[in-house]
N, C-alpha and C positions, 0 to 999 in steps of 0.2 A: 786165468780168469774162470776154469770150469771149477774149483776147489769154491769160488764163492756161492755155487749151487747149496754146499751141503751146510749151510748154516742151516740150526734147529731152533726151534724157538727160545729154550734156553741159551745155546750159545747168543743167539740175536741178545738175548737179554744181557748178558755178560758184556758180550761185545758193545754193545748200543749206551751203555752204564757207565761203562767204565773210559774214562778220561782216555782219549786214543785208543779206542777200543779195536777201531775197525784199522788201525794204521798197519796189521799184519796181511790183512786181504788187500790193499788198496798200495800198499808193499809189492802184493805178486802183480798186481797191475800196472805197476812203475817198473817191471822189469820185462815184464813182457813187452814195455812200449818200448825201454831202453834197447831191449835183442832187436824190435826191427828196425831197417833200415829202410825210411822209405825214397822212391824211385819215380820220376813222374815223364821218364824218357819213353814208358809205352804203354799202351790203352792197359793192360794187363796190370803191371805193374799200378798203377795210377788206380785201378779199381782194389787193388788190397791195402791202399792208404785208407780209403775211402771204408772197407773192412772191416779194417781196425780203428779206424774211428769211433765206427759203428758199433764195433764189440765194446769200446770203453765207455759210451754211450750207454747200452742195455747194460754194464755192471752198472752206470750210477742209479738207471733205472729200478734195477734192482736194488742193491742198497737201498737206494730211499724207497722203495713200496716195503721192504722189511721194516723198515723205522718206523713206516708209516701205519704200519699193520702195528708193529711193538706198540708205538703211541695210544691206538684207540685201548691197546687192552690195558696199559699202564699208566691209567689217569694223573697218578700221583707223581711220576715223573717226564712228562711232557716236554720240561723245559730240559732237561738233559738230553734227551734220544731228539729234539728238536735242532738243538745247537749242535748235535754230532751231526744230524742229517743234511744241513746246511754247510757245513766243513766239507762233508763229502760230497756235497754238489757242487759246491765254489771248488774242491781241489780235483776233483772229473771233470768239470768243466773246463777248466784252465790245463789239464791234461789232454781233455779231447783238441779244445782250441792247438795244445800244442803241436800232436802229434800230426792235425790236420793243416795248419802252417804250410807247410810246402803247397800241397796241394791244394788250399785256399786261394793261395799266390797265384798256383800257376791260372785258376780257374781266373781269375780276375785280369791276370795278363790275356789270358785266350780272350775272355770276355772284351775288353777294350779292343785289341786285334782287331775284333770280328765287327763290335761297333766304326773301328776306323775306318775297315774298309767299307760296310754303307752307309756311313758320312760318306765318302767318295761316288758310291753309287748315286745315293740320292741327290748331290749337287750337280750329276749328269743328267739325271732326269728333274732337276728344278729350273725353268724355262723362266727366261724375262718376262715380267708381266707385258702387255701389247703397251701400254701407257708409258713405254720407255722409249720406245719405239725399233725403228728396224737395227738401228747401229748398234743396239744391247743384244739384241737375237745373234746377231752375225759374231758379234767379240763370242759369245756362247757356244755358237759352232765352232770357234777357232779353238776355245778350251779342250771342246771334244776332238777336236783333230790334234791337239798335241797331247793329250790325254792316252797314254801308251797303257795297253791294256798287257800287263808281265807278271810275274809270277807274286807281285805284290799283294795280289788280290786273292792267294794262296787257290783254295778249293772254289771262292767266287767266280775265279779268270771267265769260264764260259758265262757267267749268266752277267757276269761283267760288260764282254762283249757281245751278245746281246742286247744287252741295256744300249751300248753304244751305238750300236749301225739304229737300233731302233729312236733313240732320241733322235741322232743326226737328221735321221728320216723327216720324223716331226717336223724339228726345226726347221728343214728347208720347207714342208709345205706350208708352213707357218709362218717362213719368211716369205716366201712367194706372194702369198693371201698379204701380207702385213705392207708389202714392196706395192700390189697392188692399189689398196686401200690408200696409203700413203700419197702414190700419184693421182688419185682419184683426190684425195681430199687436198692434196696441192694443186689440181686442177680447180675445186671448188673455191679454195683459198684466192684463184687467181678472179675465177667470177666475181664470187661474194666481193672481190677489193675493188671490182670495175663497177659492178653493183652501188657499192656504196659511193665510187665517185660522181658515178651519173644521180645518184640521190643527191650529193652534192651541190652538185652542177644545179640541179631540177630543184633544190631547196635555197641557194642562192636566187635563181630567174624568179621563184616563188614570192621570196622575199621583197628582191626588187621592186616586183609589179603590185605586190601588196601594200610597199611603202609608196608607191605613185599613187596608187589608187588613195591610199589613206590622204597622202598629201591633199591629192586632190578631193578626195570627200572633205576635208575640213577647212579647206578655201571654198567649197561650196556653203559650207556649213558656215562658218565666218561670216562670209558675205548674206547668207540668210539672217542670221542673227543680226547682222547689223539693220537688215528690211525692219525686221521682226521688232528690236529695239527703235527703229524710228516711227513703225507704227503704232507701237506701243507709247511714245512720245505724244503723237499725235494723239492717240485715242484720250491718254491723259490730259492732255492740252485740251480736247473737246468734253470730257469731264468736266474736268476743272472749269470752263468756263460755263456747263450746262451751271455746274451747282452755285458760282458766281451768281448768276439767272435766277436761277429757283431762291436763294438766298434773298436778290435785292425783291423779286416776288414776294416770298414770305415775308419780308423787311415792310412793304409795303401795306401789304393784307395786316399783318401787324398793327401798323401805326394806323391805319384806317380801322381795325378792329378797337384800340386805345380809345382813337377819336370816337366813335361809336358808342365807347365803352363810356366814355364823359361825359358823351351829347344824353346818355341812356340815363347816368349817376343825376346831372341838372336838372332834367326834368322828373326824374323822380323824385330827386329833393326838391322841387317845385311842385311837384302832387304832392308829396310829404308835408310840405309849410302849408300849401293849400288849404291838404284835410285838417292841419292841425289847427291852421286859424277856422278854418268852418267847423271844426270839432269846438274852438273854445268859443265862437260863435253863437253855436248851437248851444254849449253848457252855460255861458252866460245870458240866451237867453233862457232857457229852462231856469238858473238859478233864478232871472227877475221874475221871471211868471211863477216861480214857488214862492220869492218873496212876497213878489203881489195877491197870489192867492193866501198863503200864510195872513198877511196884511187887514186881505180882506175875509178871512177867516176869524182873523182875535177881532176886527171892526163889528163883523156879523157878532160874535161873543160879546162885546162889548156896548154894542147898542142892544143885543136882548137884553144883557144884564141891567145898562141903565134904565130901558122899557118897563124892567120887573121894578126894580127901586120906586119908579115912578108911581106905577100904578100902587105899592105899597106905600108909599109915603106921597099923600097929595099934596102937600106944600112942597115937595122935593121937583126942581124944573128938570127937564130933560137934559140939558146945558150941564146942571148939577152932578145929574145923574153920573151923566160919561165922564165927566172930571172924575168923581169917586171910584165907578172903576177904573178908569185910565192909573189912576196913584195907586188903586189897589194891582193892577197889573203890572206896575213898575215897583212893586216890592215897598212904596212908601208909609202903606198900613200894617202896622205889625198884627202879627197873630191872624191875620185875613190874604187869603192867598184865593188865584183865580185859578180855574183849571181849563187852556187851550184845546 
C-alpha cells in the first residue's frame, strides 16, 4: 500500500482516465489483504485486524482525495475520474468490510455477551413495585437466592456479587417495612370493616326511627288536614250562607229600589201630564186671548174704518158702514184690501 504514495499528478491523470485505471494499485491492496491472516484469539492479534483495516481505509481515502483533487483541475472530465472514484470507494469499502468481518463478529458477539450479562444484573436490582405486594418481594428474593453468581458473568462475577448481597439486603428491608405496612393496613382493613358495620347498624336504627317518626308525622299531619278540611267545610258553609243573606238583602233593596223606581217613573208622568195639560192650558188660553185681542183689534180697525166712511159719506149709517168694511176685510171687494 506504501507504492500508492508515489502517484504523480500525471500518473493520477493516466490512472484516473483510463477505464480501470487504478485496478493496478488497488491490485497491491488485494494482496496484501490476501497475505494476512487475521486472528482474534488475543488483544494483539485483534488490534492488527483493526490495523489493516485502517490501512485499507486511509488507501481509499487517499485514492479518492487524488481523484478528487484530479476533478477540480479537470473540469472536462468529471464524469470519468467520478465513476472511477466511486468503483474505488464501493470496491475499499467492500474490502475494508471484508477484511474487518471477523473482527466485526467477534466485536458484536463480545458486545451481546456483555449486554446479557447486565440484563442479568439489572433484573437483580429491578425490585417489585410495593403495589404487588409482599408475596412478589419475597418470590424476588428467592430468584436471588437461586441466582448463582459463576464464572458466567465472566469479568462481571465481583460487581455481580456485589450487586447481589446488596439488592438481597434491600429487599429484606423492604420486605420488613412492606410486612409491616401490610399488617398495619390489615389491621385497618379490620377496623374500617367494623367501622362500616357499626355505620350500618347506626344507619339502619336511623332509618327505622326516621320511618316511625315520618309515620307518625303524617298520621298527625292526616289527621290535621282532615280538622283543617272540616273547617274549611264549615267556613264555606258560613260563607255560602253569609252570601245567600247578603243576596236575598240585595234581592230585596232591589225590588224595593224597582218599587221606588215606579212609585218615582208615575208620579213623574203625573207631573209630566200635569205640566203638559197646564202647559196646553196655559197655550190655549194665551191662543183665546190673542184671538180675543186679534178680534178685538181688526173690531177696533173696523169700527174706525166704518167711523171714517161715516163721517165721509153722511147718508152712509154706521150699521152700513161696518158691513162694508167687514166684506172688504173678508176679501169680498175686489181691488180693496184692509191692512190689520
Amino acid at each position: 500500500m506504501a507504492d500508492i504514495a508515489k502517484l504523480t499528478e500525471k500518473t493520477a491523470l493516466d490512472v484516473f482516465t483510463k477505464p480501470k485505471g487504478l485496478d493496478p494499485y488497488i491490485a497491491k491492496i488485494r494482496e496484501e489483504i490476501d497475505a494476512f491472516v487475521p486472528d482474534t484469539s488475543t488483544k494483539k492479534t485483534r488490534a492488527e485486524i483493526a490495523s489493516m483495516a485502517l490501512k485499507v481505509a486511509k488507501s481509499k481515502v487517499y485514492l479518492d482525495s487524488v481523484g478528487k483533487d484530479l476533478v477540480a483541475k479537470l473540469k472536462e472530465q468529471p464524469k470519468l475520474v467520478d465513476a472511477e472514484r466511486k468503483r474505488v470507494r464501493d470496491t475499499l469499502d467492500a474490502w475494508r468490510d471484508e477484511i474487518r468481518a471477523p473482527l466485526t463478529e467477534w466485536e458484536n458477539a463480545e458486545q451481546e455477551r456483555i449486554d446479557t450479562i447486565k440484563r442479568r444484573i439489572t433484573a437483580m436490582t429491578t425490585l417489585p413495585d410495593e403495589s404487588e405486594g409482599s408475596e412478589a418481594l419475597k418470590q424476588h428474593m428467592d430468584r436471588l437466592i437461586s441466582t448463582k453468581i459463576d464464572d458466567s458473568f465472566d469479568e462481571f462475577i465481583e460487581h455481580a456479587a456485589l450487586i447481589k448481597d446488596r439488592v438481597f439486603n434491600d429487599a429484606a428491608q423492604a420486605l420488613s417495612a412492606l410486612l409491616a405496612r401490610e399488617a398495619e393496613q390489615a389491621e385497618l382493613e379490620i377496623l374500617r370493616a367494623e367501622k362500616e358495620k357499626q355505620e350500618k347498624i347506626d344507619y339502619e336504627r336511623r332509618i327505622a326511627e326516621e320511618a316511625a317518626a315520618n309515620a307518625k308525622r303524617k298520621a298527625e299531619e292526616a289527621a290535621a288536614e282532615q280538622i283543617r278540611k272540616a273547617n274549611e267545610q264549615k267556613e264555606r258553609a258560613k260563607r255560602q250562607a253569609a252570601r245567600e243573606k247578603e243576596k236575598a238583602k240585595l234581592l230585596k233593596l232591589e225590588q224595593e229600589r224597582k218599587i221606588q223606581e215606579a212609585v218615582a217613573r208615575e208620579k213623574h208622568q203625573a207631573q209630566r201630564e200635569k205640566e203638559a195639560a197646564e202647559q196646553q192650558a196655559a197655550q190655549a188660553l194665551k191662543e183665546e186671548q190673542r184671538r180675543a185681542a186679534d178680534k178685538e183689534h181688526k173690531q177696533t180697525i173696523i169700527n174706525e174704518a166704518a167711523e171714517s166712511l161715516v163721517q165721509e159719506f153722511d147718508l152712509l149709517s154706521l150699521e152700513a158702514a161696518e158691513a162694508i168694511v167687514q166684506a172688504i176685510a173678508e176679501n169680498k171687494i175686489r181691488h180693496t184690501i184692509i191692512k190689520f
